[in-house]
C-alpha positions as CSV (number, residue, x, y, z in Angstrom):
1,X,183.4,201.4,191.5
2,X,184.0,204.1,188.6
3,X,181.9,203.3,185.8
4,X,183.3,205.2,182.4
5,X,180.7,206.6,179.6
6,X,182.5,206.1,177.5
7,X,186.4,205.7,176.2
8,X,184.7,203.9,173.3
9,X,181.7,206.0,172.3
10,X,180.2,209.2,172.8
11,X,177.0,207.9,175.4
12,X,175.9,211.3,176.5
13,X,175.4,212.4,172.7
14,X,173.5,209.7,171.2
15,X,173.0,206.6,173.8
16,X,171.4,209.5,176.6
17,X,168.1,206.7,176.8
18,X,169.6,203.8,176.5
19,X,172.0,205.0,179.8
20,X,169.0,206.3,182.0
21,X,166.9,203.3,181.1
22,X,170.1,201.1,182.8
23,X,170.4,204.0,185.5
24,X,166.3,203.1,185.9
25,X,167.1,199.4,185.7
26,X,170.0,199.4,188.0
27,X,172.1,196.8,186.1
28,X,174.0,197.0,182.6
29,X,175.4,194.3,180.2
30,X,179.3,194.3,180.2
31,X,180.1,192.7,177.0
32,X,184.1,192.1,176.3
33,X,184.5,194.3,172.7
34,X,187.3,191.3,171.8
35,X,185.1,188.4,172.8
36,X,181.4,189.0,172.9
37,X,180.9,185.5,174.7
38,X,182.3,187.4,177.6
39,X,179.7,189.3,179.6
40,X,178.7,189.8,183.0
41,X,176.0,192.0,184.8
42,X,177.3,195.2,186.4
43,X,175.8,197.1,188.9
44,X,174.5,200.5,188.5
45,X,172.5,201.1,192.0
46,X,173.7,204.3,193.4
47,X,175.3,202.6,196.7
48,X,177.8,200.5,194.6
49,X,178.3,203.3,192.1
50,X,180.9,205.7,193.4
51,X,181.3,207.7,190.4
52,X,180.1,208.3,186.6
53,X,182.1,209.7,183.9
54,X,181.0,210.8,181.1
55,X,183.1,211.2,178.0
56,X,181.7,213.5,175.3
57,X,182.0,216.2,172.7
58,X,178.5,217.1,172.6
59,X,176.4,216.1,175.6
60,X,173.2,218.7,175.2
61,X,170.6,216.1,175.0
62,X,171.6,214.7,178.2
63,X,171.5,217.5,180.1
64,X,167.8,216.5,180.9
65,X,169.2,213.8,183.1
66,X,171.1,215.3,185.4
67,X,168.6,216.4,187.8
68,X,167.6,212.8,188.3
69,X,171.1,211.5,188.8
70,X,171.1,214.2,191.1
71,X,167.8,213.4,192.8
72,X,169.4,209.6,192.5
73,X,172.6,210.5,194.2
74,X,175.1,209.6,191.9
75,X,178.3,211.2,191.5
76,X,179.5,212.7,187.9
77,X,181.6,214.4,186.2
78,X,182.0,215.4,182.4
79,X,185.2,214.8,180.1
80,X,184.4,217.2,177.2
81,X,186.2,217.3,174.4
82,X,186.1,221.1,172.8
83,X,189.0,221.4,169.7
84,X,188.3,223.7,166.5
85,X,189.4,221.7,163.8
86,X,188.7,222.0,160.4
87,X,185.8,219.5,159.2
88,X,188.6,217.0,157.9
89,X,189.1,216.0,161.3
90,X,185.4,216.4,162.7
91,X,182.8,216.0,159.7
92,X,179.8,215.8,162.5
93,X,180.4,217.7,165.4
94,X,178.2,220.9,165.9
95,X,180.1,224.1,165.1
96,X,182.3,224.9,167.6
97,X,180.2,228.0,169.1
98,X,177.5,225.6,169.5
99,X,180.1,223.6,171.8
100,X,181.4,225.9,174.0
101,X,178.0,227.7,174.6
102,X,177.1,223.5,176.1
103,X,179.9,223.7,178.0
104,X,179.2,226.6,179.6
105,X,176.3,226.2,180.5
106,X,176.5,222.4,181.6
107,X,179.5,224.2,183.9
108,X,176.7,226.3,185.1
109,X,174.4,223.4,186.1
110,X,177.4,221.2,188.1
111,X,180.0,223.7,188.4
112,X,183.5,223.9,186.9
113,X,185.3,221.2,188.9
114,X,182.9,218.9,187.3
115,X,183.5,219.8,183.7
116,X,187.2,219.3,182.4
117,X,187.9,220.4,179.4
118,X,190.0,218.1,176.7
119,X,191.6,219.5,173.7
120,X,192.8,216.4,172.2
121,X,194.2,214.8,170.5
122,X,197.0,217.5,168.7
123,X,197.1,216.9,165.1
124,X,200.1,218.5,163.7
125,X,199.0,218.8,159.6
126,X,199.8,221.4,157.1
127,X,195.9,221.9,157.5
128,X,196.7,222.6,161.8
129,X,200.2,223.7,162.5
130,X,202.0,224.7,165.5
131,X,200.4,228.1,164.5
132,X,196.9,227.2,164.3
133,X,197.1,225.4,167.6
134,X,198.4,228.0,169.2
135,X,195.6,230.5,167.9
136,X,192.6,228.1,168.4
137,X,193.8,226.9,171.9
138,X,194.0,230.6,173.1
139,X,190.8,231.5,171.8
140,X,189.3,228.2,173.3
141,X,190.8,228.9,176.5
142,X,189.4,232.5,177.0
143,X,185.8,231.3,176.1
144,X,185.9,228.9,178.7
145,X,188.4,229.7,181.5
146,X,186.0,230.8,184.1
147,X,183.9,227.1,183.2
148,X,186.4,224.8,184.2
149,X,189.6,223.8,186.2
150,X,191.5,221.8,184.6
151,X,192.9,221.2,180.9
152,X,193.7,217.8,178.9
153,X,196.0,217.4,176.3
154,X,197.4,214.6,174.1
155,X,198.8,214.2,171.3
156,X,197.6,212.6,168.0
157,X,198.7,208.2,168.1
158,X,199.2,206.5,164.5
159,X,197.4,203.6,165.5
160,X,197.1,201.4,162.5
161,X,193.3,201.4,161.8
162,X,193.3,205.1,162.0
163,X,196.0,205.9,159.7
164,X,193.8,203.5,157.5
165,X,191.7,206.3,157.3
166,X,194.3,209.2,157.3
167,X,195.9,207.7,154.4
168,X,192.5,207.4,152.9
169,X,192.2,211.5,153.5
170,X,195.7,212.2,152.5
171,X,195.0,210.8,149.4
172,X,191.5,212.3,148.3
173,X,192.3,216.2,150.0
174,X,196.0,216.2,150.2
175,X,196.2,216.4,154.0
176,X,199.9,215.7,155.2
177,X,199.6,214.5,159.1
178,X,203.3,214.5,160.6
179,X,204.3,213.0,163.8
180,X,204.9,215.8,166.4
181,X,206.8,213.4,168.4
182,X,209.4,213.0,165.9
183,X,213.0,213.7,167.0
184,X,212.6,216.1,163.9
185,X,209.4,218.1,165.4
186,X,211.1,218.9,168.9
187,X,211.3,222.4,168.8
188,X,208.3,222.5,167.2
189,X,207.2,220.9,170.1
190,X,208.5,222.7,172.6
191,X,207.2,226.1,171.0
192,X,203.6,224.7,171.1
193,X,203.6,223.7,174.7
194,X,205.8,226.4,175.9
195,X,202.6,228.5,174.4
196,X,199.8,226.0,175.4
197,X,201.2,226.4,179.0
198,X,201.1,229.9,179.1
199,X,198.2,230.2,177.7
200,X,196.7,227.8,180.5
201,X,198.2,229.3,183.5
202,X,197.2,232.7,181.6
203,X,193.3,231.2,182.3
204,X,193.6,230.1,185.6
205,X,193.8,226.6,184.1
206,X,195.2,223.4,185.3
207,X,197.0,221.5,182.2
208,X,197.8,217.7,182.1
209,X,198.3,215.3,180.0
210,X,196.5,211.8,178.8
211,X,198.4,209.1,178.7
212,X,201.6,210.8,178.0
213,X,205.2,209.1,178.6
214,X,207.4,212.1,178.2
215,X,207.6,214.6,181.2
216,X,206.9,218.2,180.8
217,X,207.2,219.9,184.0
218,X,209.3,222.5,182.6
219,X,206.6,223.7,180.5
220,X,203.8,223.8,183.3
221,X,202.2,220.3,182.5
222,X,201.6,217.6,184.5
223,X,200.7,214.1,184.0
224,X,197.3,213.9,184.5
225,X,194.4,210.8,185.1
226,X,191.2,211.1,182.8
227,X,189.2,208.8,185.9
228,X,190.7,210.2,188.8
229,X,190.2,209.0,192.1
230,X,191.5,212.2,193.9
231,X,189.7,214.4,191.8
232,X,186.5,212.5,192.6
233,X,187.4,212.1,196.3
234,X,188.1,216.2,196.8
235,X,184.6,216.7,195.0
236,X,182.3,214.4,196.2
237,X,183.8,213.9,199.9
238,X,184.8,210.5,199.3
239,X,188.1,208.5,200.4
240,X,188.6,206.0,197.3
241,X,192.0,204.2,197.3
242,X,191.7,202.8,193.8
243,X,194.4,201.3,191.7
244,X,195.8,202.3,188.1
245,X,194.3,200.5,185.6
246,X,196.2,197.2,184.6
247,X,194.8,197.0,181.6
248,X,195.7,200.2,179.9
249,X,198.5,201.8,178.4
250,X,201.4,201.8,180.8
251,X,201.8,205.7,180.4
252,X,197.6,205.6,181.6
253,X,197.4,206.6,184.9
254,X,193.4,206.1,185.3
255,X,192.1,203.8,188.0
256,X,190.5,201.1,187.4
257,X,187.0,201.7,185.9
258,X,184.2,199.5,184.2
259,X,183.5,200.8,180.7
260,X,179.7,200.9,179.3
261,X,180.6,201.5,175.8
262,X,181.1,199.8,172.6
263,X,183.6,199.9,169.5
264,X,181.9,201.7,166.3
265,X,179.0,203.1,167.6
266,X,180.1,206.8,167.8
267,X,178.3,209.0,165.0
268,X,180.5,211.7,164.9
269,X,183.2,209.4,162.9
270,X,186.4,212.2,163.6
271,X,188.9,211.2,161.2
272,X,191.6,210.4,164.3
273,X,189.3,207.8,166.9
274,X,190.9,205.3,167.2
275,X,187.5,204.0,168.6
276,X,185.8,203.9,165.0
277,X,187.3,202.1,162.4
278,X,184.8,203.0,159.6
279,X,181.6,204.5,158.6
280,X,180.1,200.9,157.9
281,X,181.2,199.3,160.8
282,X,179.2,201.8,162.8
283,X,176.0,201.8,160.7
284,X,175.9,198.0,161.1
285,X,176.4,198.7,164.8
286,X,173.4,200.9,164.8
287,X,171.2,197.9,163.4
288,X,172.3,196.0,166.6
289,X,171.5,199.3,169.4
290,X,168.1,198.9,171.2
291,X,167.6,201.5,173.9
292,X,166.0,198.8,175.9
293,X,168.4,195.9,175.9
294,X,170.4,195.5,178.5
295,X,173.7,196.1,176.3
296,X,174.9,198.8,174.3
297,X,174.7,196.4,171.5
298,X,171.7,193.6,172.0
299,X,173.1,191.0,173.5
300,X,171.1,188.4,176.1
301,X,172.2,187.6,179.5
302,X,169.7,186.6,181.8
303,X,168.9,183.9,184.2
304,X,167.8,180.2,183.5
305,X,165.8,179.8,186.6
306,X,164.2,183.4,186.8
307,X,164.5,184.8,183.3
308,X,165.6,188.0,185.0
309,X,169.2,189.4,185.3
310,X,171.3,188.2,187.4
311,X,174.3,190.2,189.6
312,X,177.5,188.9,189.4
């Protein structure tokens, strides 16, 4: 079993004790984000756990842990966002030399097969053209090069609830965000990944993409698989033969994972998550976080007979 921390929030960031008091419990609360009245007990003891990843774009605090998912047993790797957008984008992520200096040296303490770095989503704006990418992803990549393997990319979705938001910023700072897969933008496109490639292969680096239909072989980029099943069985020794994920996106290729997160809990509120729908909705989450309850959000599951938790 893969268990994912998180798609929906950053755990490593600001849920670090609410995750090792589970890891110390040995059970989590899976609670369905479109029906709460669907929840069921997951496992977290290390012989049913094959794999943790961890999703994250500042994980420093939780590099205290490791050692004792180490002592533990577990397997892990990191998905760590690094971009160097303008604060439009990403009003509450550390500065971006306080970033890469926590990647580093988290590559340092697991080794670069275990961090991959993501630059994504691509947010074509007259604030970040193809220019700007192109500049930022170079420097990016020479920083941390020799820290990792492997490179993700996407590109920026309009998903309703975020361009919500966008439109929101557009309005109030004059931010114009364009489609870069427009039939319009294809040789702008092609100019940015003809570079991003390079620039990648320049490094040493291994660049796919996240959930991406189109194919871009000719540029150097494969499709890729955020929780990866091969990359977990050539780095931990294992032989898992685990499915794609039904439930995802058909251009997803990630197996089949549990998630531990929840919707509107992440504090960095970046402009583009399509996991955060507002401010609000994520302060009134807070109310609802208690690092000791058995869900990311407090919700009850336990036995009549016993009062304890119950396996399922």
């Amino acid at each position: 079993m893969i268990i994912s921390a998180s798609r929906r929030t950053d755990i490593p960031a600001f849920y670090g004790e609410w995750f090792m008091n589970r890891v110390n419990e040995g059970y989590f609360l899976r609670v369905n984000p479109m029906n709460p009245k669907q929840q069921k007990i997951i496992s977290l003891r290390p012989a049913e756990v094959d794999c943790f990843v961890f999703w994250s774009k500042d994980p420093s605090l939780f590099l205290k842990n490791l050692k004792t998912l180490d002592e533990r047993g577990y397997n892990y790797y990191f998905q760590f966002t690094v971009n160097d957008y303008p604060g439009i984008f990403e009003p509450r992520v550390p500065p971006v030399s306080v970033r890469t200096e926590i990647f580093k040296k988290l590559s340092e303490i697991i080794g670069p097969a275990k961090v991959i770095w993501r630059y994504d989503p691509i947010i074509l704006s007259n604030q970040t053209p193809v220019e700007y990418h192109i500049d930022r992803f170079a420097g990016l990549a020479s920083v941390l090069g020799d820290y990792t393997h492997r490179v993700i990319i996407s590109f920026f979705d309009m998903y309703v609830k975020v361009n919500v938001k966008l439109k929101k910023l557009e309005k109030d700072t004059k931010l114009v965000v364009e489609d870069i897969a427009a039939p319009h933008n294809k040789e702008k496109l092609g100019i940015l990944l003809q570079n991003l490639g390079s620039i990648a292969r320049a490094e040493g680096l291994e660049m796919q993409t996240c959930a991406e239909s189109r194919d871009l072989d000719e540029f150097g980029i494969g499709h890729g698989k955020c929780l990866d099943p091969e990359l977990i069985n050539s780095v931990f020794g294992l032989s898992l033969n685990i499915k794609k994920d039904p439930y995802q996106r058909a251009p997803c290729l990630c197996a089949t994972s549990v998630d531990m997160g929840f919707y509107n809990t992440c504090r960095f509120n970046c402009s583009y998550c399509y996991a955060t729908s507002s401010e609000k909705a994520v302060l009134n989450n807070m109310k609802k976080h208690n690092p000791q309850s058995s869900a990311l959000l407090d919700h009850k599951y336990e036995s009549k007979a016993s009062g304890k938790p119950v396996y399922l």
